[in-house]
C-alpha distance (Angstrom), angle and dihedral (degrees) to the residues before:
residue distance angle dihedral
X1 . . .
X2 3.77 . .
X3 3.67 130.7 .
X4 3.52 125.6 -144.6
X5 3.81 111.1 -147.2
X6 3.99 121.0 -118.4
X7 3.28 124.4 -152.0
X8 3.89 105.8 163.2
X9 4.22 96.3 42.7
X10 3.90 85.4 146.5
X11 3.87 98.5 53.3
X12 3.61 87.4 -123.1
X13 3.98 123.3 87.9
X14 4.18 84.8 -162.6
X15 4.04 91.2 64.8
X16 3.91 101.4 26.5
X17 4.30 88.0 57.1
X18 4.41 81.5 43.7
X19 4.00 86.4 50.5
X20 4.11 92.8 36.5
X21 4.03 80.0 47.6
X22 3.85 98.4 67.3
X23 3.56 110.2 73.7
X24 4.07 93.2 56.9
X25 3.81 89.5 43.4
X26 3.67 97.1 44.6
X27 3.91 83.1 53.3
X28 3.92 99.4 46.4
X29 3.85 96.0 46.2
X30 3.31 83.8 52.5
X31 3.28 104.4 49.6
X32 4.05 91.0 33.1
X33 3.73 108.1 40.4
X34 3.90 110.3 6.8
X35 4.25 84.9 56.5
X36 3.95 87.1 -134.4
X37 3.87 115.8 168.7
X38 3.45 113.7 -100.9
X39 3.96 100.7 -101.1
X40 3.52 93.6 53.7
X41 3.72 107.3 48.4
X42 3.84 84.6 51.7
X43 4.19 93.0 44.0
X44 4.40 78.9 49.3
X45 3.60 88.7 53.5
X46 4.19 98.7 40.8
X47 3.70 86.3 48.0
X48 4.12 94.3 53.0
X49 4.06 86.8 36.6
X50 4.23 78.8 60.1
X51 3.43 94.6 48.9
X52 3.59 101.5 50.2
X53 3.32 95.4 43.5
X54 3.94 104.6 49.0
X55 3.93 89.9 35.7
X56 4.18 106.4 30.6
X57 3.79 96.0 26.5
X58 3.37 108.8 32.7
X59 3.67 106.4 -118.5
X60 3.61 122.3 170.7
X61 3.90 103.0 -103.5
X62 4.14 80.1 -136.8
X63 3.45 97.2 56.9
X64 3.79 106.7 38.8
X65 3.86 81.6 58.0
X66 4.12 90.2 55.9
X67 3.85 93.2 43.2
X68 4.16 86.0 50.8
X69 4.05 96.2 45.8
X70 3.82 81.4 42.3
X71 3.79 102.9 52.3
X72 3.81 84.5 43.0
X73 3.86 89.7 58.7
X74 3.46 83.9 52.0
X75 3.64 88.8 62.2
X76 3.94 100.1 56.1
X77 3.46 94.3 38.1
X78 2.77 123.8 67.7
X79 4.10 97.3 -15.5
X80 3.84 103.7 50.5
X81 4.06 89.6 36.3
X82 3.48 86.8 66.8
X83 3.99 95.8 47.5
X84 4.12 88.5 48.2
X85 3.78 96.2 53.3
X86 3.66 97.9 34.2
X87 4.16 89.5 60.5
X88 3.65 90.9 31.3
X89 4.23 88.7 65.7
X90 4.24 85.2 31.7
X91 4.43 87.0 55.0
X92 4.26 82.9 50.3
X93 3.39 98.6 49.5
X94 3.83 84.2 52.2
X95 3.41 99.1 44.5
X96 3.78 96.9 59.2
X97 3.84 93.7 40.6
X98 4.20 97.1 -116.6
X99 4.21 86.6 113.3
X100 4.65 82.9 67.6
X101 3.82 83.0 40.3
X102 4.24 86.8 51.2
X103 3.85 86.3 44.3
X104 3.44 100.7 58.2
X105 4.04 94.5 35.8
X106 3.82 79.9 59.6
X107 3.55 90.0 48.5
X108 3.69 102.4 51.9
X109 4.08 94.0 61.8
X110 3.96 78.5 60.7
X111 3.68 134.8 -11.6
X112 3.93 86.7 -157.2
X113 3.88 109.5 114.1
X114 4.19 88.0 -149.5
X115 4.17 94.9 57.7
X116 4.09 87.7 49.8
X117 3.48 88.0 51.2
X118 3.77 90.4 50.2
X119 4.46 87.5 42.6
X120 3.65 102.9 44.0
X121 3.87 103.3 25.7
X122 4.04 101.5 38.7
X123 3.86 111.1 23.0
X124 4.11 104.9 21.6
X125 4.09 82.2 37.8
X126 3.59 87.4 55.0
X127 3.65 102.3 48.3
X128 3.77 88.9 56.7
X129 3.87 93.2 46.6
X130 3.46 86.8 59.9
X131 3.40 100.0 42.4
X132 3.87 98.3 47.1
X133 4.05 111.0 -14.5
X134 3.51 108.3 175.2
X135 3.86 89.6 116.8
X136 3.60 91.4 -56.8
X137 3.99 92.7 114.6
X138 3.74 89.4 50.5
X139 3.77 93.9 51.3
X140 3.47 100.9 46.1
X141 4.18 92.7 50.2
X142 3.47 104.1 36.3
X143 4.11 87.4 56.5
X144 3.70 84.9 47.5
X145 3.68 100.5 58.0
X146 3.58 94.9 42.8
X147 3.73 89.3 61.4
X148 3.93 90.1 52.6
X149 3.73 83.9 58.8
X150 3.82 105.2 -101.5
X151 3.74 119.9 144.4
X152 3.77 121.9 -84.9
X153 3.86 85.8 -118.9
X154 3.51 95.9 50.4
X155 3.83 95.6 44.1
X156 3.28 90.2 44.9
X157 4.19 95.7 47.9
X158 3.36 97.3 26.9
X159 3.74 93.7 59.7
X160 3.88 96.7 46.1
X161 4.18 83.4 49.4
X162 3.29 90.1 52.3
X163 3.92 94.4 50.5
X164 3.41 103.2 67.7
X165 4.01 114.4 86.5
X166 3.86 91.3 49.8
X167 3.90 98.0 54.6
X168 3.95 115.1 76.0
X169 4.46 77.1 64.3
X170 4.08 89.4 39.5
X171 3.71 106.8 136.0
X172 3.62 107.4 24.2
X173 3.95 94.6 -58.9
X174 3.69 99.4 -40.2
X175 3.86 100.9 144.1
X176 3.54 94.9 46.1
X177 4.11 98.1 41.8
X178 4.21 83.4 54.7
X179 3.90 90.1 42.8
X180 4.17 92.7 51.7
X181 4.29 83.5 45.3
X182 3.92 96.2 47.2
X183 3.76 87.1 44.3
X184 3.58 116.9 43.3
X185 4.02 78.1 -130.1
X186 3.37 122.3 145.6
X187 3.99 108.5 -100.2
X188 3.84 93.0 -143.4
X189 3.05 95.3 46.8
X190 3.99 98.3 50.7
X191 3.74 89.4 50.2
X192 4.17 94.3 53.8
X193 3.57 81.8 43.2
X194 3.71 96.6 59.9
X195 3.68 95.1 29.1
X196 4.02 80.8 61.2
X197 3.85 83.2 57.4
X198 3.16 118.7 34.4
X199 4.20 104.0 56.0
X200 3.21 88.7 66.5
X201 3.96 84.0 74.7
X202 3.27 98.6 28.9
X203 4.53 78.1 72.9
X204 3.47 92.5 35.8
X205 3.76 95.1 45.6
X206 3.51 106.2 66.5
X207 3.84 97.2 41.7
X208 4.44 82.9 52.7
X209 4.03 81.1 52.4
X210 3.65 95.7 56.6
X211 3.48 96.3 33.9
X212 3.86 92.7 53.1
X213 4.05 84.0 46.1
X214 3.86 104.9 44.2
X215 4.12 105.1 1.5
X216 3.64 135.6 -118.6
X217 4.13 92.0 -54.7
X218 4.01 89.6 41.6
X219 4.31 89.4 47.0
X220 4.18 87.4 43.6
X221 3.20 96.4 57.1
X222 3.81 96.6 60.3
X223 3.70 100.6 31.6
X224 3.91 101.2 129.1
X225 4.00 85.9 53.4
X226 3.87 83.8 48.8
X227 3.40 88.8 47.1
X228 3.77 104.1 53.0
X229 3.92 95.3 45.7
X230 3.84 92.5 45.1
X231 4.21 95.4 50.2
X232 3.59 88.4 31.6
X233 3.95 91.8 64.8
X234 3.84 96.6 30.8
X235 3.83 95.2 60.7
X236 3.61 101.6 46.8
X237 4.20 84.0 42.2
X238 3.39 83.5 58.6
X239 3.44 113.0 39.5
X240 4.04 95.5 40.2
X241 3.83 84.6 50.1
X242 3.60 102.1 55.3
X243 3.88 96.0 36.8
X244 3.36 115.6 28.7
X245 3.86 101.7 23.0
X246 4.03 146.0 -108.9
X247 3.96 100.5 -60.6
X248 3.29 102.9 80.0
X249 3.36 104.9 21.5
X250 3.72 99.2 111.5
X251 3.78 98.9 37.5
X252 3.80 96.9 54.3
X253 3.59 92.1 42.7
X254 4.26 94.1 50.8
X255 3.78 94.9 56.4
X256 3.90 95.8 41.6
X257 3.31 84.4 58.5
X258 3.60 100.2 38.4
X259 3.65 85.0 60.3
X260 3.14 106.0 48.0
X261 3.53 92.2 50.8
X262 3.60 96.7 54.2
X263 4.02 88.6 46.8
X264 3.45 91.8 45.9
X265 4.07 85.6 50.6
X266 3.83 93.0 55.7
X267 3.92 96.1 65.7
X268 4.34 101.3 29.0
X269 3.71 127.0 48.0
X270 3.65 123.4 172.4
X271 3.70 124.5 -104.2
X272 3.94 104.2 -116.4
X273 3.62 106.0 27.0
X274 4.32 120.5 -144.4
X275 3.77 99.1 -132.3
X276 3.59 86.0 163.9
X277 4.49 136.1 49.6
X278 3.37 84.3 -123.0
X279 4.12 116.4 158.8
X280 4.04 82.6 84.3
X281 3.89 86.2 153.3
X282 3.59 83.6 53.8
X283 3.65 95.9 61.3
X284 3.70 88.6 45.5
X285 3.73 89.9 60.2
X286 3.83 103.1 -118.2
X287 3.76 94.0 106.5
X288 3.84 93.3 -127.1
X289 4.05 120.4 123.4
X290 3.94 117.2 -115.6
X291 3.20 134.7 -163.4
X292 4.12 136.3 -96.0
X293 4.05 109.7 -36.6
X294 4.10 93.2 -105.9
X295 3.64 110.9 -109.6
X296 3.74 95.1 20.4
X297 4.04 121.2 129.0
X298 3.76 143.7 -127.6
X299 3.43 102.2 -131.8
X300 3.97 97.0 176.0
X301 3.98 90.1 93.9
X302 4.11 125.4 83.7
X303 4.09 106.5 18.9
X304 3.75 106.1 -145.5
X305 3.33 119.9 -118.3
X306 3.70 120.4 -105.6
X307 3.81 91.5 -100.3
X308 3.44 82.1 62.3
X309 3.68 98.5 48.0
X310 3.88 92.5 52.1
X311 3.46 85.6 51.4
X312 3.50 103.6 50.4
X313 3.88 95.6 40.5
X314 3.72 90.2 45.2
X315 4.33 96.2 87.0
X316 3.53 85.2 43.5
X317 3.91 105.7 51.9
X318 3.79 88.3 42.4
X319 4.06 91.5 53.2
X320 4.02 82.6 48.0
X321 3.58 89.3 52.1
X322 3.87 101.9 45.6
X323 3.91 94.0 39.6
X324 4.17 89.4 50.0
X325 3.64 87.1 53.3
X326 3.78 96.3 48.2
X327 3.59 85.7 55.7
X328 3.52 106.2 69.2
X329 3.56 120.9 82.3
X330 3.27 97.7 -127.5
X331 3.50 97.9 57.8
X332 3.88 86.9 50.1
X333 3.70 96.7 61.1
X334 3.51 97.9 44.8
X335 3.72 86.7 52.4
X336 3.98 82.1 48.0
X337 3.51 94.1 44.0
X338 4.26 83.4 67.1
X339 3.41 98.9 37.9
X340 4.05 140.1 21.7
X341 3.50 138.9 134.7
X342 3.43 121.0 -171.8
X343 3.82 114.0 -167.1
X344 3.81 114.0 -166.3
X345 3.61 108.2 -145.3
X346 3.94 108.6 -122.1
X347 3.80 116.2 -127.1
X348 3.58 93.9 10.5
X349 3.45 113.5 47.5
X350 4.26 103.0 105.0
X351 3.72 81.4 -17.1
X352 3.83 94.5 114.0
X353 3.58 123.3 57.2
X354 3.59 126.3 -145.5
X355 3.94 111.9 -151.4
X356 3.98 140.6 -172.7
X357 2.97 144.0 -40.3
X358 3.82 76.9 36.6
X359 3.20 95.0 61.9
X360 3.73 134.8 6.2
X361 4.16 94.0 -112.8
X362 4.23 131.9 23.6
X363 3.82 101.7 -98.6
X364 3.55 133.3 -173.2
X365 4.20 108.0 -115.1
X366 4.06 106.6 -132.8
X367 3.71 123.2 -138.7
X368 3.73 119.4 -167.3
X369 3.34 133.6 151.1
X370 3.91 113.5 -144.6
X371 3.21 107.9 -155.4
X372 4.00 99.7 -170.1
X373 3.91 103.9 143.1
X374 3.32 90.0 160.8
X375 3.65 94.7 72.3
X376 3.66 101.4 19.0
X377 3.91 102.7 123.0
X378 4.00 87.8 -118.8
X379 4.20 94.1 62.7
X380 4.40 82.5 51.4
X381 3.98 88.9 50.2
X382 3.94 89.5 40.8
X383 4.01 94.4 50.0
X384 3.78 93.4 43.1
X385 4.03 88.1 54.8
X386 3.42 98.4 52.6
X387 4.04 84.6 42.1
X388 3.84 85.5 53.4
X389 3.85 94.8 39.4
X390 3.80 87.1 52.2
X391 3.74 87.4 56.5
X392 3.67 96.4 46.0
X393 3.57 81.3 58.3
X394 3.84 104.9 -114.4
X395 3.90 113.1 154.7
X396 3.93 114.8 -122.5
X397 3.89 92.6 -104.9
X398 4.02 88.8 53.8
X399 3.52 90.1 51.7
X400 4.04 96.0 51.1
X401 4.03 82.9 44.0
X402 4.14 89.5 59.0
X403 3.97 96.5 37.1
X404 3.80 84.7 52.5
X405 3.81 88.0 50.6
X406 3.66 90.8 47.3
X407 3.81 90.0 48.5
X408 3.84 88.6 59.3
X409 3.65 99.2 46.1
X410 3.62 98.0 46.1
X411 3.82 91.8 42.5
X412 3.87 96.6 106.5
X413 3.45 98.3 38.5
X414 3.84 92.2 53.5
X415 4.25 83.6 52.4
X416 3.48 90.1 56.3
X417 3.60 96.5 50.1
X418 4.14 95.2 45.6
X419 4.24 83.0 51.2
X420 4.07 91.9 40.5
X421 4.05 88.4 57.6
X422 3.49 88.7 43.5
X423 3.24 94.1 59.2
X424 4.25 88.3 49.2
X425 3.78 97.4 48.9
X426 3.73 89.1 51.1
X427 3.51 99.0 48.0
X428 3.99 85.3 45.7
X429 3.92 91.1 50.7
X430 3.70 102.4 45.3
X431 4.12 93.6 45.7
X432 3.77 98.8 -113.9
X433 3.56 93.7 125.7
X434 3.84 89.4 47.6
X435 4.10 90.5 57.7
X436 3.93 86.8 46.8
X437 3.83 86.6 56.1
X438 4.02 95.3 40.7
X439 3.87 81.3 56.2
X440 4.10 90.2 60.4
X441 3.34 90.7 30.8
X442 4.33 90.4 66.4
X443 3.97 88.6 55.4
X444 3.74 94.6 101.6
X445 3.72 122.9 -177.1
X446 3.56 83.6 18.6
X447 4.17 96.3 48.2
X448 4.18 90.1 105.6
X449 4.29 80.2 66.5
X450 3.62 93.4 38.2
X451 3.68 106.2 42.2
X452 3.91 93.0 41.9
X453 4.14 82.1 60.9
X454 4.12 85.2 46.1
X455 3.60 83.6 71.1
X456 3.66 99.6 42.4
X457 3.71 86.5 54.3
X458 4.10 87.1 49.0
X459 3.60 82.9 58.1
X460 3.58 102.8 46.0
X461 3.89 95.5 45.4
X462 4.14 96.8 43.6
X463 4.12 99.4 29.1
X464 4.13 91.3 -134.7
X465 3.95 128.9 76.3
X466 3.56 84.4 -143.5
X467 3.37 89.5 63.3
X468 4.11 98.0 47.6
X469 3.68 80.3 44.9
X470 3.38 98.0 60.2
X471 4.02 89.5 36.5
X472 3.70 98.7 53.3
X473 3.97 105.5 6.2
X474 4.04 88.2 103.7
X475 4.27 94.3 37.0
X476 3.92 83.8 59.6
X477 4.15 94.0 39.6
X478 3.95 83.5 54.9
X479 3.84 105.9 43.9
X480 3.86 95.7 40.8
X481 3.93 81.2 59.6
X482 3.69 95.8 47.9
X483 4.27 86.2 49.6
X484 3.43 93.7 47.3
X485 3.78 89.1 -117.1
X486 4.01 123.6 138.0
X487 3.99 107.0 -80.0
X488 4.15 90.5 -147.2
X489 3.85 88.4 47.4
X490 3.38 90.4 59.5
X491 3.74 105.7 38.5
X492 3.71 90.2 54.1
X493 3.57 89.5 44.8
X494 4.05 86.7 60.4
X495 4.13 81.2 57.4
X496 3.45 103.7 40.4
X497 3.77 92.5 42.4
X498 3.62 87.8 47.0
X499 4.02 97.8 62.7
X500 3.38 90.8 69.7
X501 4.49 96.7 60.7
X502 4.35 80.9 53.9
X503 3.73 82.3 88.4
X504 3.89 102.9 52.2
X505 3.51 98.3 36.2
X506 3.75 117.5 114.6
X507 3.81 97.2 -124.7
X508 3.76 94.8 58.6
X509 3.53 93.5 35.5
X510 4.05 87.2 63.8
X511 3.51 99.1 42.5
X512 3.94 87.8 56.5
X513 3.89 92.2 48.7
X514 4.07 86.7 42.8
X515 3.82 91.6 44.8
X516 3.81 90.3 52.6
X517 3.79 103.1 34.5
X518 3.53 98.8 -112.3
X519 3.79 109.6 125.6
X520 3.58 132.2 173.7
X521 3.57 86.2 29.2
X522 3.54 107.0 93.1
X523 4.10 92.5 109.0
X524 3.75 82.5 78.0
X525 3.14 103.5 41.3
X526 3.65 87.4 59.1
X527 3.70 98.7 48.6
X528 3.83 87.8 50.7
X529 4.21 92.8 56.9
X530 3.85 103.1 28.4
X531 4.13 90.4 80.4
X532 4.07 85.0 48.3
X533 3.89 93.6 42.7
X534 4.25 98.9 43.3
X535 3.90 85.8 40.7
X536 4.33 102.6 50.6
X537 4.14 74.5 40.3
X538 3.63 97.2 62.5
X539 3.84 89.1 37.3
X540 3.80 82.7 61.0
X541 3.52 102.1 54.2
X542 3.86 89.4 42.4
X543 3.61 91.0 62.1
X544 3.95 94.6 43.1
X545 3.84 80.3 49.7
X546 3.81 86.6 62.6
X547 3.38 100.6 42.9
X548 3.88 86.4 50.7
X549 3.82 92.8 48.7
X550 3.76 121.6 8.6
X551 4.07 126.6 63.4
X552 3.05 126.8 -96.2
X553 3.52 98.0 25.7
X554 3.96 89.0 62.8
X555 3.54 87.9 67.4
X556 3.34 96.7 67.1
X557 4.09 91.8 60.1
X558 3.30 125.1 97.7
X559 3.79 124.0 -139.3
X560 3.69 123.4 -146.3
């Protein structure tokens, strides 16, 4: 029997959205202020998500259960099978020593901690995000900077900062291609939109990483390097966006700027160079400037020799390669074409029924499981590691020795992300995220604000901007109509807004304390990005405001 979703039980939008509410604040107190680990902030919040909506809602006790073991499918595969093989090639690269060799490669294009960050967390990190996303970016850069000797919490926060601007194009267009289908929304049209959007951040956002690292006098010091890697990225973002469209975007856009970056590097160095994290008190909160992170290194001594370098870059180009290729979409579906299971799930799949003013028509809600590890981005990462450990020259029994190592350290972390999607499917399924969004959604002259922050809070409940895409994509298509405002404005508002929630929700915030081996410690890292992520958020929506409102911004909407 179908179920009709609810999201007004009380009578009263005010205390259904305060009821619909709980779960994600049960979860974030937890996690932020009760110091909780990880897994059991999120089971708190699954368990109160159950609650409400069996008892409040009206859920079928059945089918909450299905949407909960679903979501946390979800998690393993493909989420968590990208986490496992992306440390499994990272514990490799520093078993044989090549990750030191990486280090002080990195090091020798400059020795200053505040240009690395600017390297490895915004341009390399965006290359992978959009080559992969899916946490992948994260990963890969917050292991990075830990090597060069930065803090786990900056590594950690720094990198989830720093991948913001790059994700509504993460994964060769994926957010955008499921906003155009949930839509009806033209798909060239979204991506100009967006890519009239978004490079705005992409300048601001690395001068707000190297503030948030080093403070105004630390990001002043360094603003022509700042400079080139921000405008660098935000052109090409722009210009591939609005005339070539969304899958490239982010790719393209990562190694121009990597470039000219490193070009730029060859012929300017700053003044007083950072050869150490420093501004420890800073990460502590206080405000107050500490000393050297203990343990960290100087890696501006001894250049490797090019040997070396080959060496040490090798792991690293192949990953590049093999997670490019699993990218495109024609690579996926002849991958597909050898190997896909599609699991319907039973007593949920079209079994719940999403219904105005949610959406335009009633709809059935689908729920299948693809299983397609074949082309799941995780299997690419996992073949090009044991391509690169092959290389390295670790026998087939020493690589099963460190992927069972890996297994055990990432074993919590890979809990918490099963229970954390959990938690997002069944919030999706029973409609509580819906009566969040109808609670935006009545904001009226001020809905460009609100429903920009809709899809930072799609973000920061699922972990994907697919995901809030697909969640809230049609909500926003429908209200901007009913307002009068443009529909395409406001869909890739839901995107654009929702870039900036990547870095407080709970799946990226345990990959980055995974990636850096800092578990149990992901309370922190939250309270040290939430100010970042609610702030860039709100700049968002003030700038979708203007291009809603205020000339000349409106020019650059497009009406459909």
């Amino acid at each position: 029997m179908t179920w009709n979703q609810i999201y007004d039980p009380f009578g009263s939008l005010a205390l259904s959205t305060l009821f619909a509410a709980v779960p994600v604040v049960v979860m974030l107190v937890g996690l932020g202020f009760l110091h909780m680990k990880a897994h059991v902030a999120a089971f708190a919040g699954l368990v109160a998500a159950f609650v409400i909506a069996v008892f409040a809602f009206g859920m079928p006790t059945e089918k909450a259960s299905i949407a909960a073991g679903y979501g946390a499918l979800y998690g393993l595969m493909p989420i968590g099978w990208i986490v496992l093989n992306i440390i499994f090639l990272h514990q490799m690269t520093e078993a044989n020593g090549s990750f030191t060799t990486l280090q002080r490669s990195i090091a020798g294009i400059t020795g200053d901690r505040r240009l690395q960050l600017l390297l490895i967390a915004f341009s390399f990190g965006a290359f992978f995000e959009g080559a992969a996303g899916f946490g992948t970016p994260v990963a890969v850069t917050a292991a990075l900077l830990i090597g060069l000797g930065f803090s786990p919490l900056a590594a950690s926060g720094l990198s989830l900062i720093a991948n913001t601007a790059p994700v509504a194009y993460g994964a060769l267009g994926t957010p955008v291609i499921a906003l155009a289908a949930v839509t009806g929304l033209d798909l060239m049209d979204l991506s100009a939109m967006i890519g009239r959007q978004l490079p705005f951040f992409s300048l601001l956002v690395p001068f707000w990483l190297i503030w948030a690292f080093a403070g105004w006098r630390g990001m002043m010091e360094i603003w022509p390097a700042i400079l080139v890697c921000g405008v660098s990225f935000a052109v090409p973002q722009f210009l591939v966006s609005n005339y070539h469209g969304p899958w490239l975007v982010d790719v393209v856009a990562a190694i121009v700027s990597m470039v000219c970056l490193v070009a730029f590097l060859r012929v300017w160095q700053p003044k007083k160079l950072w050869t150490s994290t420093a501004l420890k008190g800073r990460e502590n909160g206080d405000g107050s400037e500490g000393a050297t992170t203990k343990g960290a290194t100087d890696f501006t001594t001894a250049r490797p020799s090019t040997a070396a370098l080959v060496k040490a870059w090798l792991p690293w180009g192949i990953l590049t390669v093999f997670v490019f290729a699993w990218g495109i979409p024609q690579v996926k579906a002849l991958l597909d074409g050898f190997f896909i299971r599609k699991f319907e799930m039973t007593g949920l799949h079209n079994m719940i029924m999403k219904v105005p003013p949610v959406v335009a028509e009633a709809h059935a809600e689908a729920a299948v499981f693809n299983f397609n590890i074949l082309s799941m981005t995780g299997t690419g990462i996992f073949i090009s590691a044991i391509v690169a450990g092959l290389a390295m020259g670790f026998s087939p029994v020493a690589l099963a020795k460190i992927y069972a190592h890996t297994l055990w350290k990432v074993r919590y972390s890979l809990a918490t992300i099963a229970i954390m999607l959990a938690l997002g499917f069944l919030t999706r399924y029973s409609g509580l995220d819906a009566t969040l969004g109808l609670a935006f959604a009545a904001t009226g002259p001020f809905y460009p604000l609100f429903g920009t922050l809709l899809g930072w809070l799609g973000v920061a409940l699922t972990g994907s901007d697919t995901a809030s895409n697909v969640l809230f994509g049609g909500l926003q298509k429908i209200t901007s109509q009913q307002l009068g405002l443009s529909p395409v404005l406001m869909a890739a508002a839901n995107s654009s807004g929702g870039v900036m929630g990547k870095m407080i929700d709970a799946q990226s915030i345990v990959v980055a304390s995974t990636a850096t081996g800092w578990q149990n410690s992901e309370g922190t890292i939250l309270r040290y990005v939430f100010f970042h992520s609610i702030a860039l958020a709100v700049l968002v929506g003030l700038l979708v405001s203007a291009q809603a409102h205020l000339w000349p911004f409106t020019a650059l909407v497009i009406h459909n």
